[in-house]
N, C-alpha and C positions, 0 to 999 in steps of 0.2 A: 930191836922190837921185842916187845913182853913174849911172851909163853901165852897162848889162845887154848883156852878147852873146844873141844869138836860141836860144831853148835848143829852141824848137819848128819845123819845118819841115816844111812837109806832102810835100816828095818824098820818095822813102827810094831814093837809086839804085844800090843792093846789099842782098842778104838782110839781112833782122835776124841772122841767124844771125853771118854775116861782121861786122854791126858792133858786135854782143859780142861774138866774139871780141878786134874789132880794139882796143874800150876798155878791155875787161879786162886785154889787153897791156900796156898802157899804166900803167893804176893800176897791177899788178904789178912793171912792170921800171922804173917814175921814180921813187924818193917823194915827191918834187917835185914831182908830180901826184894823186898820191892824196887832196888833198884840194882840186883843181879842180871846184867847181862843173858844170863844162859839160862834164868827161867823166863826172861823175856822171849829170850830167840825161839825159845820150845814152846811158849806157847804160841806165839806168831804162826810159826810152822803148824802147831796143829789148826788154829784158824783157818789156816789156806787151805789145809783139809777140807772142815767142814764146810768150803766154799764160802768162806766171810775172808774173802782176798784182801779186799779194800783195807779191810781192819786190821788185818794180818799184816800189811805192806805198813799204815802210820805205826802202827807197835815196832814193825822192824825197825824204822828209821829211826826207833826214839833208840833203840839200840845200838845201831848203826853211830851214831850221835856219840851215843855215850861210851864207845869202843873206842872212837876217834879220840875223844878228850883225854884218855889213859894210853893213846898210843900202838894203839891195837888193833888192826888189818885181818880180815877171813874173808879172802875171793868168794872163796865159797858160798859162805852166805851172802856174802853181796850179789853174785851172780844167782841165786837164787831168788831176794828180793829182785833183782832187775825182770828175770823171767816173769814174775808173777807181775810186774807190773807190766810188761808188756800183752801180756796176756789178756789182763783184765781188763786193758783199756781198750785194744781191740775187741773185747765180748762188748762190755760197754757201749762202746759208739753203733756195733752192728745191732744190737739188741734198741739202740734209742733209733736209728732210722728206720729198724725194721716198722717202731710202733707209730713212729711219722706217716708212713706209707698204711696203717692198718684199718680197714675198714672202723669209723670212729660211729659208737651210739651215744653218747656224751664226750666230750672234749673237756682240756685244762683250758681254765680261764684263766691269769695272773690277780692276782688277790686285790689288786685297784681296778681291777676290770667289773667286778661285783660291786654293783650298784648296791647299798645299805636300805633296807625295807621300813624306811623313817615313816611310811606310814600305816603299820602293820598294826591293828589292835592286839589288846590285851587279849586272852583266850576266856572265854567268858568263863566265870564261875574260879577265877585265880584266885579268889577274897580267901576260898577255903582252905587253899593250900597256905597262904599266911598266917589263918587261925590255927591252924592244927603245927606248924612251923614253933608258934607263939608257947607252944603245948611240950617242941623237943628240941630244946636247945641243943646245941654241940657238948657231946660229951652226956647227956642222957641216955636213957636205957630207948626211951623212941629211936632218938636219931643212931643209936649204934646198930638197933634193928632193920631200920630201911638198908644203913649200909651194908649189910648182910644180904636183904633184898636185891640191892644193885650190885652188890661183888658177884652174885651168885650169876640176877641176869645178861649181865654186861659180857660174863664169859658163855653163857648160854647162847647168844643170840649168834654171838662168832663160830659157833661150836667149838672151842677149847673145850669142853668136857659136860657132861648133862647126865644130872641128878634126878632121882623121884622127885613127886610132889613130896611125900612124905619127909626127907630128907630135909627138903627145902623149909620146909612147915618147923624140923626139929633144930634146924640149924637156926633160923630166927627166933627161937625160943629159948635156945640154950645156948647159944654163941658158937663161935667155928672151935672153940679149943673144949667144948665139953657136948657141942651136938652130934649123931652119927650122920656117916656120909654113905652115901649108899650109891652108887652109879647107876645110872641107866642102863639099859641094854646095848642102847643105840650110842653109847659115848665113847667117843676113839679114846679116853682116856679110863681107863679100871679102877687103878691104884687109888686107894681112901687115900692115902699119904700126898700121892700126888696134889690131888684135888684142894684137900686142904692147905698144903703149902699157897698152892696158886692162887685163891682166897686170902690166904692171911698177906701175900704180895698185892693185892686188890687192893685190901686194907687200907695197910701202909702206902698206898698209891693217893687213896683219901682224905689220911692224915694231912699229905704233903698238898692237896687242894686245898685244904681248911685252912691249915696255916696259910697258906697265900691271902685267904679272905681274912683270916683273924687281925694277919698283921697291915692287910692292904699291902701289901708287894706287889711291886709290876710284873708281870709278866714276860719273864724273857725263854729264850731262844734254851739256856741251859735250864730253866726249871721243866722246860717242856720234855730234855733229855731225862731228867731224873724223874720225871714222872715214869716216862717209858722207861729205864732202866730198872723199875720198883715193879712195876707190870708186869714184863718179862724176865723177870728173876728166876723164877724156877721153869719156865716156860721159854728158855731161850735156846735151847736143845730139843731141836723139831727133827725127830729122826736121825740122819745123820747131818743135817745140817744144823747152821749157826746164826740166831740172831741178835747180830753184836748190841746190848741193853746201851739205848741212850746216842747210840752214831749213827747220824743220820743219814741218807740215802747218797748226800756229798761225798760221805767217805767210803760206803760201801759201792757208790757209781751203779747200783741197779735200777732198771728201769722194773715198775710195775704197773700193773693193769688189769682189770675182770671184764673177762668174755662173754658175751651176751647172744643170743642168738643174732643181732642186726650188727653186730659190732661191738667193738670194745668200747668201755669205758677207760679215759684217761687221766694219768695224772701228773703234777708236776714232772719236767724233764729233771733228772739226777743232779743235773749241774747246777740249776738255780734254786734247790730247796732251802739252802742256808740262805739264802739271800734273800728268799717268800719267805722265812721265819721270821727273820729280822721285822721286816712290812707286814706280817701278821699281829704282832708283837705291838709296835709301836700303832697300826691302826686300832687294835683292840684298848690300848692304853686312852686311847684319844675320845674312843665309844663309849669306854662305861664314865669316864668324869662326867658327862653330860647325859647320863644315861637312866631315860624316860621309860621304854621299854624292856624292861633284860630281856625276855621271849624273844626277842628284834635281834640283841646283841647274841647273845645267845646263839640261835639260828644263823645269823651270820657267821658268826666265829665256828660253828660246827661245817657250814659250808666251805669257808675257805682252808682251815686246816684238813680234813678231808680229803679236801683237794689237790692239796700240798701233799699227802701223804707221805711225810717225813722220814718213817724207819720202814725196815724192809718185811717188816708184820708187828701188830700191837696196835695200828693205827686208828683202828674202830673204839678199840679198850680208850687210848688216850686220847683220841676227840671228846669222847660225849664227859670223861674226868673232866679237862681243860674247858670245854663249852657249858660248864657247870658255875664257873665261877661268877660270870653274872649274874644266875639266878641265885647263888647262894647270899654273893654281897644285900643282893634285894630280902633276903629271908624266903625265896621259897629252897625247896627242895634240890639235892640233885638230880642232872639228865638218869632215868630208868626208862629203857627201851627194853620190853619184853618179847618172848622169843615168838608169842602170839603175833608181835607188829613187826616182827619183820619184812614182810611183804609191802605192807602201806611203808612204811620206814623207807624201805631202799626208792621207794618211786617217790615220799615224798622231797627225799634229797636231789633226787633228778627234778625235781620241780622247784623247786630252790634254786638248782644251776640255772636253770630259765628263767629267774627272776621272781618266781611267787610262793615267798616263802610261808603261808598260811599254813598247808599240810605238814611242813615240818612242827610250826610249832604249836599247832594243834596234837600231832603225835608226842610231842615231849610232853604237853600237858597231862593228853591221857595216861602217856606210861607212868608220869610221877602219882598219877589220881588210882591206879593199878598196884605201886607200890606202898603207896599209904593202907590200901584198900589192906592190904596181906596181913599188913603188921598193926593195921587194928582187929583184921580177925582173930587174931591169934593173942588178944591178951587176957592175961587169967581174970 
């Protein structure tokens, strides 16, 4: 049997946090290392730190794997992937009956259970968002504006971090890599540096929308991971925990859900999220070829992935991105929901699960009619 370096060590003498970043670095900028063994097992093990077990255990295994194929046996680490996987699955299952048994104010529907609102008008006064559309193509100084607009309120509305008006006003003017950033009072986030990285990840979040519209690509199950993988790029170190960019709730087995005073709001069980993608995916493909309304498809598709709530945070960022593409195919705008509409926003999606998706896409209209509004104020 080969010679094993120690993949397990019981000191840790810097954060998990620090030492995924410091491994990530590594796989990232060698490739000469990317498929070292014992920067995988290290970062595995900090993973299961940061409580992203799930993601910690498929890394192990790819390890495990590849330990095998050269002949090389560590109980050790193996009996440590075993623990954590037992562990996780018992949290798992007690954590999904807990939310079975929990007082329910909205419930998960299964994505062919959402009737499609075939007869949903147009939002009156749409004409204008096409004229002014007609005005910024992609790749214009308009439409890099709005997208500044919506990078900014997309992460405002979640609270990820919250800017002056001023800020916001300098930043649509001058772009994120020459506007000042100024934080709010009220932002759990301080750091310029921060805010801006998360922004220019927004970005490149919309990049990778356009192109989907540019080239007409279908919609699958992995461009939805890389959306959210671009999202929470600098945003994936929430404290001391981990939100693995791009793996969905399948491999991390978390259950989620928001408390309400009557009851929680629910959502896909962990176990059939890949599976609602797939049937997200392939009903959406089926919606826009014949696709009379975008507002309708739209709405829809922001309903059911929602629903589905995919990753273990990001999910709001990557709905209203992804629920964006029919209206962009059509020439209007993307989804901006402002942090003003939050309150109409969250009930008109409860109204949507019931079947009458008017208020949703009346709110999508207004916020896009909102973010127009900013970035015609604001030209010289």
């Amino acid at each position: 049997m080969n010679i094993r370096p120690n993949f397990v060590r019981d000191e840790e003498p810097i954060k998990a946090q620090d030492i995924a970043r410091f491994y990530e670095g590594i796989l990232q900028s060698n490739r000469e290392c990317a498929e070292m063994a014992y920067v995988r097992a290290r970062l595995a093990i900090s993973y299961s730190l940061l409580g992203a077990t799930g993601s910690a255990i498929e890394l192990a295994q790819e390890v495990q794997a590849q330990l095998s194929e050269i002949g090389i046996e560590d109980s050790k680490f193996d009996d440590r992937v075993n623990a954590w996987e037992k562990t996780l699955q018992e949290e798992a299952v007690n954590a999904l009956n807990s939310d079975m048994s929990a007082p329910t104010y909205q419930g998960w529907k299964p994505t062919r259970g959402h009737i499609f609102p075939s007869d949903l008008s147009l939002p009156q006064g749409h004409e204008d968002l096409l004229k002014w559309r007609s005005l910024s193509e992609h790749g214009s100084e308009n439409f890099r504006k709005l997208l500044i607009v919506n990078a900014i309120e997309t992460n405002h509305i979640e609270s990820i971090f919250l800017i002056t008006l001023g800020s916001t006003q300098n930043l649509i003017r001058d772009g994120v890599d020459q506007g000042v950033i100024e934080a709010h009072d009220q932002s759990d986030i301080k750091e310029n540096g921060v805010i801006k990285s998360i922004l220019e990840d927004t970005l490149l979040a919309y990049d990778i929308v356009n192109l989907v519209v540019k080239h007409q690509h279908d919609l699958t199950s992995d461009k939805i991971s890389e959306i959210h993988s671009r999202v929470v790029a600098t945003a994936r170190f929430h404290g001391q925990h981990y939100v693995p960019p791009g793996d969905t709730r399948t491999t991390t087995r978390h259950t989620v859900y928001v408390n309400t005073p009557t009851g929680r709001v629910k959502f896909c069980p962990y176990n059939l999220v890949d599976s609602e993608l797939v049937v997200i995916c392939k009903l959406t493909k089926t919606l826009m070829v014949k696709m009379s309304n975008p507002f309708a498809v739209a709405s829809w598709l922001h309903l059911v992935l929602a629903g589905c709530h995919p990753f273990d945070d990001g999910n709001g960022r990557v709905t209203r991105l992804v629920a964006s593409i029919p209206l962009l195919l059509a020439g209007y705008p993307p989804i901006c929901i402002s942090l003003e509409q939050r309150s109409a926003y969250v009930q008109a999606i409860h109204d949507a699960s019931n079947g009458n998706h008017a208020p949703l896409t009346q709110c999508i209209f207004e916020g896009m009619k909102g973010a127009i509004k900013m970035v015609e104020e604001l030209k010289d």
